[in-house]
C-alpha positions as CSV (number, residue, x, y, z in Angstrom):
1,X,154.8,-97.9,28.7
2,X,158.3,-95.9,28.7
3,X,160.7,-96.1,31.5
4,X,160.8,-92.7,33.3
5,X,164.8,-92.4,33.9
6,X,165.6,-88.6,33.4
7,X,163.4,-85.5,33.8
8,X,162.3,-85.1,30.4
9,X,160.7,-88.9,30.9
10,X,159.3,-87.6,33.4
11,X,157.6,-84.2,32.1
12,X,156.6,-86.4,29.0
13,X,154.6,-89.3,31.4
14,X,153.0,-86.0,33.6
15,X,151.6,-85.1,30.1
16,X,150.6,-88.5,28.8
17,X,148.3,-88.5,32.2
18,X,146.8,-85.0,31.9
19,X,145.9,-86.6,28.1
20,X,144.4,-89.3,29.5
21,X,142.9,-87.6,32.7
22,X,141.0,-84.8,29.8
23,X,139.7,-88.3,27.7
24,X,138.4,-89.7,30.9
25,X,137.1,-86.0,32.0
26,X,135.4,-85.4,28.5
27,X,133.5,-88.7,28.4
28,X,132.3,-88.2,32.7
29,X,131.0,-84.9,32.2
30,X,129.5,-85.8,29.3
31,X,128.2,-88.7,31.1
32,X,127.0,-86.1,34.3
33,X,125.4,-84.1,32.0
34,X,122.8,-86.3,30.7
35,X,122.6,-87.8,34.7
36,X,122.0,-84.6,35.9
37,X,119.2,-84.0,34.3
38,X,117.2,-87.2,36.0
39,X,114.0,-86.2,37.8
40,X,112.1,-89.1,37.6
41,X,111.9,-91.0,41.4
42,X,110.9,-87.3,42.9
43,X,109.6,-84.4,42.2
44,X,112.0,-82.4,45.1
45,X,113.4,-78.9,44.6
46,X,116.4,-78.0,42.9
47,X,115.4,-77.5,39.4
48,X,117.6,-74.4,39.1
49,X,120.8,-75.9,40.3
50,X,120.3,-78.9,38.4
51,X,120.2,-76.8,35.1
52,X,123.0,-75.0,35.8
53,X,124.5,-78.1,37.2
54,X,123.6,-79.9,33.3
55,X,124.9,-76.3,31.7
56,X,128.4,-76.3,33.8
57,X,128.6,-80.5,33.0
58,X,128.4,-79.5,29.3
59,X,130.9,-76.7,29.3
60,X,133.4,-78.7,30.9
61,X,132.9,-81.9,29.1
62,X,133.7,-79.6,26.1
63,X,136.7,-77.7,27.7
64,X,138.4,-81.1,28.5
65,X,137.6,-81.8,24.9
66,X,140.0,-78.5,24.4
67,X,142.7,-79.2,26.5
68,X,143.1,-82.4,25.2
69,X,143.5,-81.3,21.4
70,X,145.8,-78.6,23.4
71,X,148.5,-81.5,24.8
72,X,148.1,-83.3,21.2
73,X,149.8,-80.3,19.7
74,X,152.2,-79.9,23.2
75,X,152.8,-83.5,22.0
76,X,153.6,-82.8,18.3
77,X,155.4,-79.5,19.4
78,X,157.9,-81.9,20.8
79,X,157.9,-84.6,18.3
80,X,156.7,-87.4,20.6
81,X,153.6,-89.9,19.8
82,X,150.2,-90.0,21.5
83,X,150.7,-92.8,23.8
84,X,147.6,-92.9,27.1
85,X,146.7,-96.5,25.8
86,X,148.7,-98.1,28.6
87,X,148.9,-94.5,30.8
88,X,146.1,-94.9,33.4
89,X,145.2,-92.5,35.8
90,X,143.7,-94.5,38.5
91,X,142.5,-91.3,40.7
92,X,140.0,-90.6,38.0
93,X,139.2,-94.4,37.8
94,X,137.9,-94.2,41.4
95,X,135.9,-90.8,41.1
96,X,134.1,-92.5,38.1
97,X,133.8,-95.8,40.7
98,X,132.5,-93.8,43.2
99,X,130.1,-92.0,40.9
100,X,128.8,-95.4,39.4
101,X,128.1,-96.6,43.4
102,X,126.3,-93.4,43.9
103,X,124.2,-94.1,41.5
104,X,123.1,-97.0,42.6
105,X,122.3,-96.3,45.8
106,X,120.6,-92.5,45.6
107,X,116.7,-92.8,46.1
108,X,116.3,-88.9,45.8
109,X,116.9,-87.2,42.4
110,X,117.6,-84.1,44.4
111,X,120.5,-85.4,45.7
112,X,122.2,-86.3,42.5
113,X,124.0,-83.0,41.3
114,X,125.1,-81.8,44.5
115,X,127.3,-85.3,44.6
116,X,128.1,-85.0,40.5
117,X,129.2,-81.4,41.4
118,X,131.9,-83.0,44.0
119,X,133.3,-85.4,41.5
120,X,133.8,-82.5,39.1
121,X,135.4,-80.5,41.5
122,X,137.7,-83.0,42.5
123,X,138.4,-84.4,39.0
124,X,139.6,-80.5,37.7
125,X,141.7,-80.2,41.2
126,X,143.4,-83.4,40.0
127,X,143.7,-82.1,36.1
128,X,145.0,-78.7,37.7
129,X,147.4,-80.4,39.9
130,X,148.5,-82.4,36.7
131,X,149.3,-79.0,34.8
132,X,150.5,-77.5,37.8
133,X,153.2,-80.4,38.1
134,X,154.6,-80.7,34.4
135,X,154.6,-76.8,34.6
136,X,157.2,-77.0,37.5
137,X,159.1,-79.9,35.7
138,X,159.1,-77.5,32.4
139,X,160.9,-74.9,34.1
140,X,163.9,-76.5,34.8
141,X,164.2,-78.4,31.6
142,X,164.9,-76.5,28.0
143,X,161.7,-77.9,26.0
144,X,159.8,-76.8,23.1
145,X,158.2,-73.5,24.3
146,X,155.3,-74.3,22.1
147,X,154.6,-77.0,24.7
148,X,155.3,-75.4,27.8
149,X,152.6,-72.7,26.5
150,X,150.3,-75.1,25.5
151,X,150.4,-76.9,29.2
152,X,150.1,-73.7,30.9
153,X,147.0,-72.5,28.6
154,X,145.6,-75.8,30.4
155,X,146.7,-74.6,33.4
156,X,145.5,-71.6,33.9
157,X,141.8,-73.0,31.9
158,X,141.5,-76.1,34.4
159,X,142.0,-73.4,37.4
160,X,139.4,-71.5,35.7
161,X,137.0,-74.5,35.2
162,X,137.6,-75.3,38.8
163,X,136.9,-71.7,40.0
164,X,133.3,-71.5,38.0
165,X,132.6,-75.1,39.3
166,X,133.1,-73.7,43.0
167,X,131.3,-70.8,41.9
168,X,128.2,-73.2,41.6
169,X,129.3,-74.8,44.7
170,X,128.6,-72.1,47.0
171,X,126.0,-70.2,45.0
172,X,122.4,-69.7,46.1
173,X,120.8,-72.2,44.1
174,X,122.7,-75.7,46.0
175,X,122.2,-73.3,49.7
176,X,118.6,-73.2,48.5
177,X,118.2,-76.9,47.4
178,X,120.1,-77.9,50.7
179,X,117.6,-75.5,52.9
180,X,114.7,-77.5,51.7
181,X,116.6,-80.8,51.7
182,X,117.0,-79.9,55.3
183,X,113.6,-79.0,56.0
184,X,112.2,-82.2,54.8
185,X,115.0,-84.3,56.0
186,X,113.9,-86.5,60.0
187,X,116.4,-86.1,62.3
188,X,116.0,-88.6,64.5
């Protein structure tokens, strides 16, 4: 890994984390989508939010896909290698942690995409504040505008994946599936 000494370092290493941050998203949601669709300890409600929950999994899994291929032409815009093999981004590493402990512990299917839906949420807030950071760095530094319009196509797409993601968050199908929940749920 490079020394960050100067600003550009430093715009260069926000960007080598939002490419690794999209790799890791791509491969979890791809990862939630297939999860999401697990029915097979109950037979609770929820049917409709988990298909949309597998539906918005997809789309993102895909969109990180595109924002990655985005930053490797931000990267060749400014003549600088590829390098995330050493870049970690160890935020992401405990979402996925935290997902993988989940999973070992939920007894009721039901439950499962109303949690995946949080990790999402919270990964794209992390990939947005990641945009939103080498954005402000950009400004003050004369780059390659083909990579400061690149990074803010990423942007402005991670707010919108964020945005449809809370969409789902608050819609009627999770207020429905948490009404039942909550009818069938002791409270001692």
């Amino acid at each position: 890994m490079v020394n960050v000494e100067t600003l550009y370092d430093l715009f260069v290493f926000e960007l080598q984390g939002a490419r690794r941050l999209e790799s890791e998203l791509a491969d979890a949601t791809e990862t939630l989508a297939r999860q999401s669709g697990i029915d097979s300890l109950d037979d609770r409600p929820g049917a409709p939010f988990r298909e949309r929950a597998g539906d918005l999994f997809e789309r993102h899994g895909d969109r990180a896909d595109e924002r990655a291929r985005r930053l490797d032409d931000a990267f060749d815009a400014l003549d600088v290698p590829v390098t995330t093999r050493d870049r970690t981004v160890p935020a992401v590493d405990a979402l996925l942690e935290e997902n993988e402990q989940f999973n070992n512990v939920v007894l009721d299917d039901a439950l499962r995409n109303p949690f995946y839906l949080d990790v999402l949420i919270k990964a794209e807030q992390l990939t947005l504040q990641c945009y939103e950071s080498a954005v402000d760095v950009a400004d003050h530094l004369d780059v390659n505008p083909e990579a400061v319009e690149a990074v803010e196509e990423n942007r402005d797409a991670a707010e919108a994946a964020l945005g449809e993601a809370r969409e789902l968050d608050s819609g009627s199908e999770i207020e429905s599936l948490y009404d039942r929940l909550a009818e069938q749920t002791p409270m001692d």
